[in-house]
HTML snippet that shows the backbone in 3Dmol.js (N, CA, C, O; Angstrom):
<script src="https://3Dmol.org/build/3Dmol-min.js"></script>
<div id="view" style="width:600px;height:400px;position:relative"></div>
<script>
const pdb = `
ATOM      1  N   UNK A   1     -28.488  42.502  14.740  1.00  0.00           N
ATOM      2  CA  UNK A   1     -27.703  41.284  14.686  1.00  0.00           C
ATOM      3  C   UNK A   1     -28.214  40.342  15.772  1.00  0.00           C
ATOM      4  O   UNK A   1     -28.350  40.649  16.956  1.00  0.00           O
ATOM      5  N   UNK A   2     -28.499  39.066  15.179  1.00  0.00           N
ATOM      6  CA  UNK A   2     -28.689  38.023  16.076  1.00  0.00           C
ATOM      7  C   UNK A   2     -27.692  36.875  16.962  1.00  0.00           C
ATOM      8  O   UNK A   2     -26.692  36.500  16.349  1.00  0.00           O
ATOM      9  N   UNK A   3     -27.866  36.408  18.101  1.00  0.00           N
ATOM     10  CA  UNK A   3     -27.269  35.683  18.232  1.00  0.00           C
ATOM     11  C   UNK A   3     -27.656  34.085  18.509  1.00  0.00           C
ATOM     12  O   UNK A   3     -26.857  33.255  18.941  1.00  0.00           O
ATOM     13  N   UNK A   4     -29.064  33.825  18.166  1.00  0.00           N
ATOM     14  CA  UNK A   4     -29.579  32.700  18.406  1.00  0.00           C
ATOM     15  C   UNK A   4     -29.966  31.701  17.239  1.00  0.00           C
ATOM     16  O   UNK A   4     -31.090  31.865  16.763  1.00  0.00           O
ATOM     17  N   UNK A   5     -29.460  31.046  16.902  1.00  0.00           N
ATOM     18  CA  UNK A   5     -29.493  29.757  16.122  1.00  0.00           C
ATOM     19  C   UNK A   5     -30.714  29.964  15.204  1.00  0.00           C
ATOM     20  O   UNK A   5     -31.716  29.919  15.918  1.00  0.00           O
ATOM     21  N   UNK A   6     -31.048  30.176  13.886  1.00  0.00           N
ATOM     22  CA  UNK A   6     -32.206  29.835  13.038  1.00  0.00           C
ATOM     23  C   UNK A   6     -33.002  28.949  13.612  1.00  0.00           C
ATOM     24  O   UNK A   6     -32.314  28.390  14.466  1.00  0.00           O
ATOM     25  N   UNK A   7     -34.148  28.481  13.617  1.00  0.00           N
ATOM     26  CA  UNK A   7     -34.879  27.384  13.959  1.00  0.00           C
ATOM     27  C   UNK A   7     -35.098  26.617  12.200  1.00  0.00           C
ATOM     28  O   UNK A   7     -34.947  27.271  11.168  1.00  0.00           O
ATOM     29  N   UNK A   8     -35.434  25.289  12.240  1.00  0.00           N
ATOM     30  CA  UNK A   8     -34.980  25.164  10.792  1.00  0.00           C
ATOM     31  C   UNK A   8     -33.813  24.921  10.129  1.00  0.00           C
ATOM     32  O   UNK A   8     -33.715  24.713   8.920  1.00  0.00           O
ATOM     33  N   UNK A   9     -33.088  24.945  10.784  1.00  0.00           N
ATOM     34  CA  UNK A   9     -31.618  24.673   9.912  1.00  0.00           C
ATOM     35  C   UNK A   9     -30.970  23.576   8.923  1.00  0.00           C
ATOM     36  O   UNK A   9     -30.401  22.741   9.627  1.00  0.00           O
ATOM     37  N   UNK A  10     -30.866  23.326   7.816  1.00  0.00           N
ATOM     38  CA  UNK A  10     -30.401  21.941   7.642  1.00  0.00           C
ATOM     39  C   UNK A  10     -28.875  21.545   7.809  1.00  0.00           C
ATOM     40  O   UNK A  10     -27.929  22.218   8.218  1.00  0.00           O
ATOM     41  N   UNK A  11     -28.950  20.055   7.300  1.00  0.00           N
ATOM     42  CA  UNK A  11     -27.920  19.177   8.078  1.00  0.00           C
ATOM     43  C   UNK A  11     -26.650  19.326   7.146  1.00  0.00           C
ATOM     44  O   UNK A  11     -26.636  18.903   5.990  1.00  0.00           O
ATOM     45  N   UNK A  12     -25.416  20.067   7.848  1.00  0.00           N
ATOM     46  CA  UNK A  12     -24.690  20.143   6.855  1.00  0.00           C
ATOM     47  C   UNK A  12     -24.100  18.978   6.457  1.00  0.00           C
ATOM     48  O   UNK A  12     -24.002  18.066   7.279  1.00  0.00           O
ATOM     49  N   UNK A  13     -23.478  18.773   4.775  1.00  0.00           N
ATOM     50  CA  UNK A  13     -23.553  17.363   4.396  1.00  0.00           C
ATOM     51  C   UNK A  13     -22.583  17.888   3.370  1.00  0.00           C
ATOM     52  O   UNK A  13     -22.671  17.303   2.291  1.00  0.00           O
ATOM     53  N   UNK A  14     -21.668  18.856   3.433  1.00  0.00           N
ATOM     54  CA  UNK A  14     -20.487  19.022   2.830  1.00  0.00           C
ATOM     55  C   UNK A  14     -19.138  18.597   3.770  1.00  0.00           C
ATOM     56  O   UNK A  14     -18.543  19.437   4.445  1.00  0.00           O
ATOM     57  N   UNK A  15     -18.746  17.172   3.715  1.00  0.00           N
ATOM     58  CA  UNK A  15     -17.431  16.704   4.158  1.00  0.00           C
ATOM     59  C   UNK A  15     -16.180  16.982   3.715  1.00  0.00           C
ATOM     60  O   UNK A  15     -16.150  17.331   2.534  1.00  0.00           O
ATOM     61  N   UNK A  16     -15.222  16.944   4.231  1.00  0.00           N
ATOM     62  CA  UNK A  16     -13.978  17.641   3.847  1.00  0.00           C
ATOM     63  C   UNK A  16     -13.117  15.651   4.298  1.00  0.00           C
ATOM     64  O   UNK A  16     -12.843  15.158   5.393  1.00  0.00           O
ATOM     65  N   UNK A  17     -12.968  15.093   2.910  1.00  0.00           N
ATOM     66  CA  UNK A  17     -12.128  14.068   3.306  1.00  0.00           C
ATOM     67  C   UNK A  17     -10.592  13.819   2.798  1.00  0.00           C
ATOM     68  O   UNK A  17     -10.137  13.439   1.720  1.00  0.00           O
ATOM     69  N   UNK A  18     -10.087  14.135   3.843  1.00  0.00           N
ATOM     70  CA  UNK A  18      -8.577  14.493   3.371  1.00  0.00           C
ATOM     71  C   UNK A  18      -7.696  12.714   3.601  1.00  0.00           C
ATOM     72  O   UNK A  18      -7.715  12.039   4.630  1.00  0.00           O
ATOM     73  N   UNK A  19      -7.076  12.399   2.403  1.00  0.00           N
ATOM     74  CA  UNK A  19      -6.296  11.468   1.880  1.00  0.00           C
ATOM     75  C   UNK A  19      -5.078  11.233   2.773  1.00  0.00           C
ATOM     76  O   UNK A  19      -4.086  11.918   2.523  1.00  0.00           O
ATOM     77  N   UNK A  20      -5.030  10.550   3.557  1.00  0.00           N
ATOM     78  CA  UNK A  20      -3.789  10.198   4.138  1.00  0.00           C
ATOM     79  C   UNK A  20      -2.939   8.934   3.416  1.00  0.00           C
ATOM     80  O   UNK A  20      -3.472   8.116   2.666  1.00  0.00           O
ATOM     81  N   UNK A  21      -1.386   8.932   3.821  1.00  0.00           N
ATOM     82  CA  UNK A  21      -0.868   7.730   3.181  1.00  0.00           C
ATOM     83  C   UNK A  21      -0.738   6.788   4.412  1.00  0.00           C
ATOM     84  O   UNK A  21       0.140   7.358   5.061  1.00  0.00           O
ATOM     85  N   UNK A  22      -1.013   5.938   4.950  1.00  0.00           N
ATOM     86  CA  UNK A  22      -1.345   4.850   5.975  1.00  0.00           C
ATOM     87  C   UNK A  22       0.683   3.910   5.928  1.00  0.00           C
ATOM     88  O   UNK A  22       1.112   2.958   5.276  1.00  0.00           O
ATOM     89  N   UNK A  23       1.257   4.716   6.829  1.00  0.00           N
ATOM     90  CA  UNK A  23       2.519   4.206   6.862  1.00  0.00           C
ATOM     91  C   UNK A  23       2.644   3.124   8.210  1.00  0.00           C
ATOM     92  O   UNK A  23       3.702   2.689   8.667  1.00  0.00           O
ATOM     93  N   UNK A  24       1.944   2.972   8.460  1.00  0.00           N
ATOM     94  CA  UNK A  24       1.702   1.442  10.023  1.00  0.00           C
ATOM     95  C   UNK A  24       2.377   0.168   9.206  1.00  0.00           C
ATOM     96  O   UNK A  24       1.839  -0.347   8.226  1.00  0.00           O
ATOM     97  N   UNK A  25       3.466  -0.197   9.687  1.00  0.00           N
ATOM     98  CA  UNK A  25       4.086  -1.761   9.263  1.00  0.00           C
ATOM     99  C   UNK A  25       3.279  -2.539   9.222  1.00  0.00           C
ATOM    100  O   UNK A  25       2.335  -2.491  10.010  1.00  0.00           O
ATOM    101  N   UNK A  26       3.366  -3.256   8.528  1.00  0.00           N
ATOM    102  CA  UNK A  26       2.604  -4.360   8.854  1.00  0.00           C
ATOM    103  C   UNK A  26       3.119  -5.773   9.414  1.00  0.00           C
ATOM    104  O   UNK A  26       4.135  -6.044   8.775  1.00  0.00           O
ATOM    105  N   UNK A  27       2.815  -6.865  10.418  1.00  0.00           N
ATOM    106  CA  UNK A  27       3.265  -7.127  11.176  1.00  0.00           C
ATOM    107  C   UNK A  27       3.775  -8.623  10.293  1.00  0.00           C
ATOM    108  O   UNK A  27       3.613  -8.619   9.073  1.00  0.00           O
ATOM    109  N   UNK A  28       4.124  -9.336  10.675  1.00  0.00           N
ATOM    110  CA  UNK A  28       3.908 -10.705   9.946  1.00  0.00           C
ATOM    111  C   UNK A  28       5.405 -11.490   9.204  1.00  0.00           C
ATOM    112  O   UNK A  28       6.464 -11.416   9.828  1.00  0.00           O
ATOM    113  N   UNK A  29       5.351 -12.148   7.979  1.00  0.00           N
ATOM    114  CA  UNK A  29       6.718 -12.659   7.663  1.00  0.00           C
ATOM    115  C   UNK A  29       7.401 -11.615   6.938  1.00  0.00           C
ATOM    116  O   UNK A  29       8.577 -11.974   6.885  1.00  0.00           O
ATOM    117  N   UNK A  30       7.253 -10.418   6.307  1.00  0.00           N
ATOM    118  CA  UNK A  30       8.272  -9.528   5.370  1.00  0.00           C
ATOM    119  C   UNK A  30       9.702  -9.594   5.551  1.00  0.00           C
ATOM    120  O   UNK A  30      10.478  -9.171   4.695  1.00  0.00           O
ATOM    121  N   UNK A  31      10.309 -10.439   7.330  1.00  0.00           N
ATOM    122  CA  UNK A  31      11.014 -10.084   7.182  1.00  0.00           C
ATOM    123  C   UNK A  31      11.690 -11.506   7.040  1.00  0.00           C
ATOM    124  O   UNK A  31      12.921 -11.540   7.038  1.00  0.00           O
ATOM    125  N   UNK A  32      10.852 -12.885   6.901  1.00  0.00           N
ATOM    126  CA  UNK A  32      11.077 -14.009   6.166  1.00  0.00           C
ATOM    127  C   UNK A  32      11.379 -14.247   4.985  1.00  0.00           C
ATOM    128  O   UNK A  32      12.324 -14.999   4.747  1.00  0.00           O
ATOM    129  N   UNK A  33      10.817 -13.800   4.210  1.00  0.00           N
ATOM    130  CA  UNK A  33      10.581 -13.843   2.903  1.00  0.00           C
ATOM    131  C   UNK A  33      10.715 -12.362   1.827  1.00  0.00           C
ATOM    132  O   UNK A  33      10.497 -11.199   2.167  1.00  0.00           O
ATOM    133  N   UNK A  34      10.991 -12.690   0.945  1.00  0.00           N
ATOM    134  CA  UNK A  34      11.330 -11.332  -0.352  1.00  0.00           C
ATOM    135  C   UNK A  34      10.049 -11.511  -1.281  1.00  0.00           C
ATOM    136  O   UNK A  34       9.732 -12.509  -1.928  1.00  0.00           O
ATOM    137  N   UNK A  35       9.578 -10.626  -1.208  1.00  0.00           N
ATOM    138  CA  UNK A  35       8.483  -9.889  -1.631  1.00  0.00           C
ATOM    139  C   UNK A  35       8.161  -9.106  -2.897  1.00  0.00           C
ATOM    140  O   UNK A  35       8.770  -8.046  -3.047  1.00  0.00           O
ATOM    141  N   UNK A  36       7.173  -9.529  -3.951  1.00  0.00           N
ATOM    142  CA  UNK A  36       7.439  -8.998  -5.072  1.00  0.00           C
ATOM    143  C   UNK A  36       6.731  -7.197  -5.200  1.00  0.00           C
ATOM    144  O   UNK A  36       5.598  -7.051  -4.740  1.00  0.00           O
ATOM    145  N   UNK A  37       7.340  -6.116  -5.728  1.00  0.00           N
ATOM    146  CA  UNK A  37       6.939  -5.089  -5.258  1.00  0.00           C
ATOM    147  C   UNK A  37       7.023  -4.809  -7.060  1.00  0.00           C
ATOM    148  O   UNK A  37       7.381  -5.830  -7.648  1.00  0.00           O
ATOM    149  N   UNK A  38       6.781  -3.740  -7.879  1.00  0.00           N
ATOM    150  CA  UNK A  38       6.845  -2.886  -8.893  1.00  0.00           C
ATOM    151  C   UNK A  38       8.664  -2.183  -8.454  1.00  0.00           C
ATOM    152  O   UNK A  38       9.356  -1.609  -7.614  1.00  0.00           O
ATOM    153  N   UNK A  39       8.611  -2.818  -9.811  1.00  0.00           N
ATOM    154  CA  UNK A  39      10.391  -2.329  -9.569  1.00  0.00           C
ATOM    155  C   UNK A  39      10.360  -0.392  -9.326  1.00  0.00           C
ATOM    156  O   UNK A  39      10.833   0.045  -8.277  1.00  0.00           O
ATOM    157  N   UNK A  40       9.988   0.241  -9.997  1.00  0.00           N
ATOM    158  CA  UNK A  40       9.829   1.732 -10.036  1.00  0.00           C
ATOM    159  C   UNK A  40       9.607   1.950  -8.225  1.00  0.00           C
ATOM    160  O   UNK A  40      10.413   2.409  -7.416  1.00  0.00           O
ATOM    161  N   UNK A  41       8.427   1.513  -8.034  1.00  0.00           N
ATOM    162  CA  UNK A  41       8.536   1.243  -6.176  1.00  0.00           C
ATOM    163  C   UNK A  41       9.563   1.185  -5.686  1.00  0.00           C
ATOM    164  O   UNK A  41      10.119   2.180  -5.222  1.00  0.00           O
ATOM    165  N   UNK A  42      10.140  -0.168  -5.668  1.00  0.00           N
ATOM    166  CA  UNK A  42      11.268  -0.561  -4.618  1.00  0.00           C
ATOM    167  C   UNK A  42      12.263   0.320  -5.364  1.00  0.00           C
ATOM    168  O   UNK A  42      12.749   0.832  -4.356  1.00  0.00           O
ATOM    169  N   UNK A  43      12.764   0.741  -6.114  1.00  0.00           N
ATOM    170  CA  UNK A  43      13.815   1.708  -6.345  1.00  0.00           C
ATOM    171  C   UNK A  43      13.592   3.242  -5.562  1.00  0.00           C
ATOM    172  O   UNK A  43      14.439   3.861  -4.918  1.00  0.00           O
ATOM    173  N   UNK A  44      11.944   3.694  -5.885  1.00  0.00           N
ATOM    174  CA  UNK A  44      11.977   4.797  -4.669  1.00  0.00           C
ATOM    175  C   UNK A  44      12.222   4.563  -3.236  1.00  0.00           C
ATOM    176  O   UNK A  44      12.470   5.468  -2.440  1.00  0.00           O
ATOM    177  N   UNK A  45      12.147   3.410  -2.964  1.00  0.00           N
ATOM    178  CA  UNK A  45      11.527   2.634  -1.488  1.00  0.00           C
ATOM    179  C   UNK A  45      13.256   2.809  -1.001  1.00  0.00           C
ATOM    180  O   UNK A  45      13.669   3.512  -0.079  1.00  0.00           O
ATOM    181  N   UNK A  46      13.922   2.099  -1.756  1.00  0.00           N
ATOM    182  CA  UNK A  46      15.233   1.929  -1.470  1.00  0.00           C
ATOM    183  C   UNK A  46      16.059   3.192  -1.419  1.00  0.00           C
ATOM    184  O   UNK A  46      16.969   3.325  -0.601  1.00  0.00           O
ATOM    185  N   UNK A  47      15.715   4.171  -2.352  1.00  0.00           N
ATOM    186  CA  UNK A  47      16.419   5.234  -2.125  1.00  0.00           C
ATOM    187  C   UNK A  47      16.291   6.542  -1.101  1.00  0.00           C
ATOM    188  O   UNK A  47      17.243   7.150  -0.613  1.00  0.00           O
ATOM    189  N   UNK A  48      14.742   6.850  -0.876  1.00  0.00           N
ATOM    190  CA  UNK A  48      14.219   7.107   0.153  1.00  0.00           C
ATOM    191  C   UNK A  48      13.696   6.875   1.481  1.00  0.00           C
ATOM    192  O   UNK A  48      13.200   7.692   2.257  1.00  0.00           O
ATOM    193  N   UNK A  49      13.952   5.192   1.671  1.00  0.00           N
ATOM    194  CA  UNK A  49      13.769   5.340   2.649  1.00  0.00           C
ATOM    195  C   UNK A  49      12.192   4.664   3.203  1.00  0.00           C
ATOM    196  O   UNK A  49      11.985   3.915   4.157  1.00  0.00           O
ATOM    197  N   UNK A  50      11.059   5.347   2.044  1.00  0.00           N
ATOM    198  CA  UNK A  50       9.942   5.176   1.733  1.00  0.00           C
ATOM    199  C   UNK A  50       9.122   3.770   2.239  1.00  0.00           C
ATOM    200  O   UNK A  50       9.938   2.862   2.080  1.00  0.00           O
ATOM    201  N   UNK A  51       8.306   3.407   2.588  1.00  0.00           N
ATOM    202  CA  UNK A  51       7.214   2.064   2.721  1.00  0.00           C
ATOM    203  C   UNK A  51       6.876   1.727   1.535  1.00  0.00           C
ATOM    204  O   UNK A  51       6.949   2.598   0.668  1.00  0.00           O
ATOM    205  N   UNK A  52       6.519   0.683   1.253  1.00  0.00           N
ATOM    206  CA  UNK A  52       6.257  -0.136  -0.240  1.00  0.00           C
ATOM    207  C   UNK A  52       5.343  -1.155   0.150  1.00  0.00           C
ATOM    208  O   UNK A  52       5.586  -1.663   1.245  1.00  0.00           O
ATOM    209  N   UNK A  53       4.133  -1.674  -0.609  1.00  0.00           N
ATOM    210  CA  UNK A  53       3.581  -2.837  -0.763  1.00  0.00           C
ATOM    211  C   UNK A  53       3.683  -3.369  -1.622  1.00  0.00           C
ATOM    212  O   UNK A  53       3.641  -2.911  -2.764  1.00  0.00           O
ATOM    213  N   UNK A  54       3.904  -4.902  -1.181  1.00  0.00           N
ATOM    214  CA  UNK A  54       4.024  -5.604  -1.841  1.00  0.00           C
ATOM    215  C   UNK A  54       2.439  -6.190  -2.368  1.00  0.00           C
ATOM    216  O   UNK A  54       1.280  -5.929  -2.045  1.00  0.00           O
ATOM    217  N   UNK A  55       3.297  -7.405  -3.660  1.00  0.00           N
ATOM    218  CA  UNK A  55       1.407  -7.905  -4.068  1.00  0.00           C
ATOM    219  C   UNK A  55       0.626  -8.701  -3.106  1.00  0.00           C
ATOM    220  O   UNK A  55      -0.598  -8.823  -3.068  1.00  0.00           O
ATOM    221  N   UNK A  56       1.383  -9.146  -2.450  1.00  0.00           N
ATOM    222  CA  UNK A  56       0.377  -9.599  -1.186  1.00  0.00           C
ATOM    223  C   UNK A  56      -0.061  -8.896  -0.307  1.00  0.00           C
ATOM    224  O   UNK A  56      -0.868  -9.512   0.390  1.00  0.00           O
ATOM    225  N   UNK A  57       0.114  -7.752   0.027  1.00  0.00           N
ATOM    226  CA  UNK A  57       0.126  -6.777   0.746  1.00  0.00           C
ATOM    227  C   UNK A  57       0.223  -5.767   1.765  1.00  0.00           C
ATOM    228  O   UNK A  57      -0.371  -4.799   2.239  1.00  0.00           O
ATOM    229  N   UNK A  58       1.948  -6.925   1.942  1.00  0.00           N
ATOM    230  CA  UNK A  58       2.682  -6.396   3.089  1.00  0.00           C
ATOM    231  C   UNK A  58       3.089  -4.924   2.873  1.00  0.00           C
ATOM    232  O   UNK A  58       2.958  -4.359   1.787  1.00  0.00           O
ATOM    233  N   UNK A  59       3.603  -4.329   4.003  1.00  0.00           N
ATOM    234  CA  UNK A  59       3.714  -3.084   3.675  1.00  0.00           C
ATOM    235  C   UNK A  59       4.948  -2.583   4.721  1.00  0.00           C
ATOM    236  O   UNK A  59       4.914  -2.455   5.945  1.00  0.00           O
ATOM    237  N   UNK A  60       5.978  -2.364   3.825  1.00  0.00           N
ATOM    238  CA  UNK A  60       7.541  -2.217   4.512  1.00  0.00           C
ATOM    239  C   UNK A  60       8.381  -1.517   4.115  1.00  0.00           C
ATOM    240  O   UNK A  60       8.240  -1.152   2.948  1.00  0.00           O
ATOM    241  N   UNK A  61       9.443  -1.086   4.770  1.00  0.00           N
ATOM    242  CA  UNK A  61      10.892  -0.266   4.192  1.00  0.00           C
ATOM    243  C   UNK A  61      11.761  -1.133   4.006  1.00  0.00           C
ATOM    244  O   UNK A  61      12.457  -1.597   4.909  1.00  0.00           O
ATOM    245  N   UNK A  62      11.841  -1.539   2.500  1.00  0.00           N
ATOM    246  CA  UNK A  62      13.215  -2.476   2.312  1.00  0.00           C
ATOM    247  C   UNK A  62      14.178  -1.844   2.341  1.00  0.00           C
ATOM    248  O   UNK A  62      14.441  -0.738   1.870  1.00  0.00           O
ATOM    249  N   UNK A  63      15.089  -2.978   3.258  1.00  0.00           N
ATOM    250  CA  UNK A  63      16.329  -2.793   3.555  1.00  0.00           C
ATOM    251  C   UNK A  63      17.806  -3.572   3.643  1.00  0.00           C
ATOM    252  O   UNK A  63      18.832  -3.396   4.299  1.00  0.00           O
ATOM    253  N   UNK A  64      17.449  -4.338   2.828  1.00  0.00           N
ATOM    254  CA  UNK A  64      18.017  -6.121   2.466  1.00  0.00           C
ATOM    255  C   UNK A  64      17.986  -6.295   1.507  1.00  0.00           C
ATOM    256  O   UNK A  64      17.132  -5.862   0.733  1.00  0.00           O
ATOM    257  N   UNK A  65      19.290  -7.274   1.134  1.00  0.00           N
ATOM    258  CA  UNK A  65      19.125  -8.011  -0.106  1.00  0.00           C
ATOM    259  C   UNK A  65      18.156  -9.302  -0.168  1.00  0.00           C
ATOM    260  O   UNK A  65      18.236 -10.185   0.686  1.00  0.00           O
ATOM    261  N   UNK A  66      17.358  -9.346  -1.092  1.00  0.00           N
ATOM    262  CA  UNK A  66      16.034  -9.880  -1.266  1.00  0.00           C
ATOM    263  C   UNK A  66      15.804 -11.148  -1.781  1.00  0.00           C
ATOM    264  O   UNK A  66      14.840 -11.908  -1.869  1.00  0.00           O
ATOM    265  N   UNK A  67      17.546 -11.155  -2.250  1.00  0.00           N
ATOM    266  CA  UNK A  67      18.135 -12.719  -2.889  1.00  0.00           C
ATOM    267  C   UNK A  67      18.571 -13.275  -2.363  1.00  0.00           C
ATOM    268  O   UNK A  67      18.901 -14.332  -2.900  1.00  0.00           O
ATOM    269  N   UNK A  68      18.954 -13.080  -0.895  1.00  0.00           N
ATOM    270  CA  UNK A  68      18.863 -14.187   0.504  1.00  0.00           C
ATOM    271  C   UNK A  68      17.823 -14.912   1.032  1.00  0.00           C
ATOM    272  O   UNK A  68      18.004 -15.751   1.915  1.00  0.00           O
ATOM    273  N   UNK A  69      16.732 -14.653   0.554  1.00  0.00           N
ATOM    274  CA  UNK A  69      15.445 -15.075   0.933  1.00  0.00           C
ATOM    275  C   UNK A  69      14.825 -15.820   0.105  1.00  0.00           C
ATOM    276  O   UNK A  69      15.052 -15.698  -1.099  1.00  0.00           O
ATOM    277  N   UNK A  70      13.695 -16.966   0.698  1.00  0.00           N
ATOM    278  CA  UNK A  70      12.920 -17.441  -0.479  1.00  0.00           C
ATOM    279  C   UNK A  70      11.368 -16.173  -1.112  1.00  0.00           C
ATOM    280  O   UNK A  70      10.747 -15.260  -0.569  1.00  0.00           O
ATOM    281  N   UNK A  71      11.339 -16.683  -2.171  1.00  0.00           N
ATOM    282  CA  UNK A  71      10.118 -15.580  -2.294  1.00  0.00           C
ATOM    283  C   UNK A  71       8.698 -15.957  -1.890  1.00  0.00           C
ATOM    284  O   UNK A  71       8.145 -17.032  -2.123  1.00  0.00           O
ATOM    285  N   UNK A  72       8.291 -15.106  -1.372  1.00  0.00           N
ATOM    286  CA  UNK A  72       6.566 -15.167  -0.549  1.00  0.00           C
ATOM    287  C   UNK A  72       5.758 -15.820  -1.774  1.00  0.00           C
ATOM    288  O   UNK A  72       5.637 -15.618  -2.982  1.00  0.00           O
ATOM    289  N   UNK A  73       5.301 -16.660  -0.865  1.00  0.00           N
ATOM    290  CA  UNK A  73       4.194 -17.699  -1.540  1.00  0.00           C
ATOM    291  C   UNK A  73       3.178 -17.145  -2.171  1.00  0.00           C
ATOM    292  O   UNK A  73       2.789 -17.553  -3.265  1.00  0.00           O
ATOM    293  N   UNK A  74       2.550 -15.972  -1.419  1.00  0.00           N
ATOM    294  CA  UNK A  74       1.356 -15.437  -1.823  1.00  0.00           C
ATOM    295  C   UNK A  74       1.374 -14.863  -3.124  1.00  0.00           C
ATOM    296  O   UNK A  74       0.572 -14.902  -4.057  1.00  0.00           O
ATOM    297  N   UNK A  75       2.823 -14.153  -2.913  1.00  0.00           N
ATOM    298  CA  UNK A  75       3.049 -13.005  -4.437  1.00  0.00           C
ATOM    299  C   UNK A  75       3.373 -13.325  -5.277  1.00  0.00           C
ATOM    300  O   UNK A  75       3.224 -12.728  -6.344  1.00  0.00           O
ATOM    301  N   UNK A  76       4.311 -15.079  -5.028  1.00  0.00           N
ATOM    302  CA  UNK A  76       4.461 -15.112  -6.173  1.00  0.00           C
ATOM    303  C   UNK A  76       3.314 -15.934  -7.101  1.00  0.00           C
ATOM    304  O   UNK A  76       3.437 -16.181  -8.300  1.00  0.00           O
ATOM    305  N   UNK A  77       2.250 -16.271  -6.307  1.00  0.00           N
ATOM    306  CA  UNK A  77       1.198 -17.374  -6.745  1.00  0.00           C
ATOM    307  C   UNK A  77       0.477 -15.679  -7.512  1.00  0.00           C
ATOM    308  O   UNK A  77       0.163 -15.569  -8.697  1.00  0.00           O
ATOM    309  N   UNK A  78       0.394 -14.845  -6.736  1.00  0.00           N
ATOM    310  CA  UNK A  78      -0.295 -13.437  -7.335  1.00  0.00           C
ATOM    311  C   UNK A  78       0.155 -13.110  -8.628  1.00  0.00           C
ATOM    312  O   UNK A  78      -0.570 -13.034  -9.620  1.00  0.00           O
ATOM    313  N   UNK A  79       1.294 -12.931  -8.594  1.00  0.00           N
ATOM    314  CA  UNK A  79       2.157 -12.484  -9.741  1.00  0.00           C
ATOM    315  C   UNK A  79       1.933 -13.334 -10.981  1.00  0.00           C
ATOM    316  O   UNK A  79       1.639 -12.805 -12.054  1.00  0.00           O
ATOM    317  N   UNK A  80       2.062 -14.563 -10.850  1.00  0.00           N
ATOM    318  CA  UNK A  80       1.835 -15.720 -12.024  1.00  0.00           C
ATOM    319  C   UNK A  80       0.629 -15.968 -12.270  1.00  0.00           C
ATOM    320  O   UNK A  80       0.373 -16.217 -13.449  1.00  0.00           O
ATOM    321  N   UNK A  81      -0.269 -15.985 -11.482  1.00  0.00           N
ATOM    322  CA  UNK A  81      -1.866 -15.920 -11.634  1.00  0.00           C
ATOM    323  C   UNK A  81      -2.624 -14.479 -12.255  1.00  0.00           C
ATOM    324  O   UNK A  81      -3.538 -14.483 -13.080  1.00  0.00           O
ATOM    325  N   UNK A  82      -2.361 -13.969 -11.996  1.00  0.00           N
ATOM    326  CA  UNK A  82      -3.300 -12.188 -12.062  1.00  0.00           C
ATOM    327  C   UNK A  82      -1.888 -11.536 -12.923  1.00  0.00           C
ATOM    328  O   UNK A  82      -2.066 -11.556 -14.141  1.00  0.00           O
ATOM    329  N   UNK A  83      -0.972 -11.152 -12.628  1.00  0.00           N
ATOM    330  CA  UNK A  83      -0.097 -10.195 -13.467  1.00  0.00           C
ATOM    331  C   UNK A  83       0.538 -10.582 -14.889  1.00  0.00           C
ATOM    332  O   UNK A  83       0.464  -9.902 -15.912  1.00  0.00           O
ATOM    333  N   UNK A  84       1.390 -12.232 -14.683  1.00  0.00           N
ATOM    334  CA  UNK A  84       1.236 -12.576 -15.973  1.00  0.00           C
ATOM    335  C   UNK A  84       0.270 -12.926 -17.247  1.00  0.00           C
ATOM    336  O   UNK A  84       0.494 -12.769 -18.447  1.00  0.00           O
ATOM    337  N   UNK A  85      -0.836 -13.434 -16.605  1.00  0.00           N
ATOM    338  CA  UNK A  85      -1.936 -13.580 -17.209  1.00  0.00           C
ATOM    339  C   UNK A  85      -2.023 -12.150 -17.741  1.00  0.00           C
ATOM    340  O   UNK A  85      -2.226 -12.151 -18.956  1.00  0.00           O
ATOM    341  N   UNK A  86      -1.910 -10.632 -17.072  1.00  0.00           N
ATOM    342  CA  UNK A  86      -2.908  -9.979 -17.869  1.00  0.00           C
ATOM    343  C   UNK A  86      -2.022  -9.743 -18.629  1.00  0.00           C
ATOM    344  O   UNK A  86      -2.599  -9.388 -19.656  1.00  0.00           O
ATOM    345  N   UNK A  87      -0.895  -9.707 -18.808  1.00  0.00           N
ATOM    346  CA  UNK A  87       0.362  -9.165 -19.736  1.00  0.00           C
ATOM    347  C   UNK A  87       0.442 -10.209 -20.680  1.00  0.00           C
ATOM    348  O   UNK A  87       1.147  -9.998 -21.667  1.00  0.00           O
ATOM    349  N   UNK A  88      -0.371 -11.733 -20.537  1.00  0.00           N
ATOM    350  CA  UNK A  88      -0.884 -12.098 -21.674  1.00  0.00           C
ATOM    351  C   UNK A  88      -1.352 -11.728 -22.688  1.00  0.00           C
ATOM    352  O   UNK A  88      -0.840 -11.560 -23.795  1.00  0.00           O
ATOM    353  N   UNK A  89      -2.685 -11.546 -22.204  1.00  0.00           N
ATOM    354  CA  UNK A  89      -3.956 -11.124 -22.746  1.00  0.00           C
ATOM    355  C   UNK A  89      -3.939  -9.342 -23.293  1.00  0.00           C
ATOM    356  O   UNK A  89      -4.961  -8.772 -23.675  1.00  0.00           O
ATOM    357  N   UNK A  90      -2.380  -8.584 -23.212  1.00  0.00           N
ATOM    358  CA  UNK A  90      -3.016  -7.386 -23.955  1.00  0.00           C
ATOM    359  C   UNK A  90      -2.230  -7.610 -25.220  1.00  0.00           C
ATOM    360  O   UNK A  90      -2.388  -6.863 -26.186  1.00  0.00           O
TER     361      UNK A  90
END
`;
const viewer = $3Dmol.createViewer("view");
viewer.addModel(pdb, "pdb");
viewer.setStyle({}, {cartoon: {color: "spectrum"}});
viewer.zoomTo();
viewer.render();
</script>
């Protein structure tokens, strides 16, 4: 039995990349503005507790009513541009 290193060895190049879920707030207006999220989302979000992004891509634990607020500019320009459009077009 040896205890000294092969000479020759190659470069190991089997990575192990494990999937995290990235729960860091994000900083900014979320708590200005109501935010359009996938209803199925904000219903887990709300009941658990859970982080949610929105289509702009804030990323928060709602905890408010969302109809006190005006709605975010970004999502809703997102939403009417990119989401209705594709629910056009199928």
């Amino acid at each position: 039995m040896t205890t000294t290193p092969e000479s020759g060895g190659g470069t190991l190049t089997d990575q192990r990349v494990e999937e995290q879920t990235d729960y860091r707030y994000d900083e900014g207006d979320h708590e200005k503005f109501a935010h359009y999220v996938p209803k199925d989302k904000m219903m887990e979000a709300m009941v658990n507790g859970t982080p949610v992004r929105a289509l702009c891509g804030k990323l928060w634990v709602p905890s408010r009513d969302a109809t006190r607020f005006p709605v975010c500019p970004v999502c809703k320009d997102i939403y009417e541009n990119v989401v209705q459009n594709d629910d056009s077009n199928s």
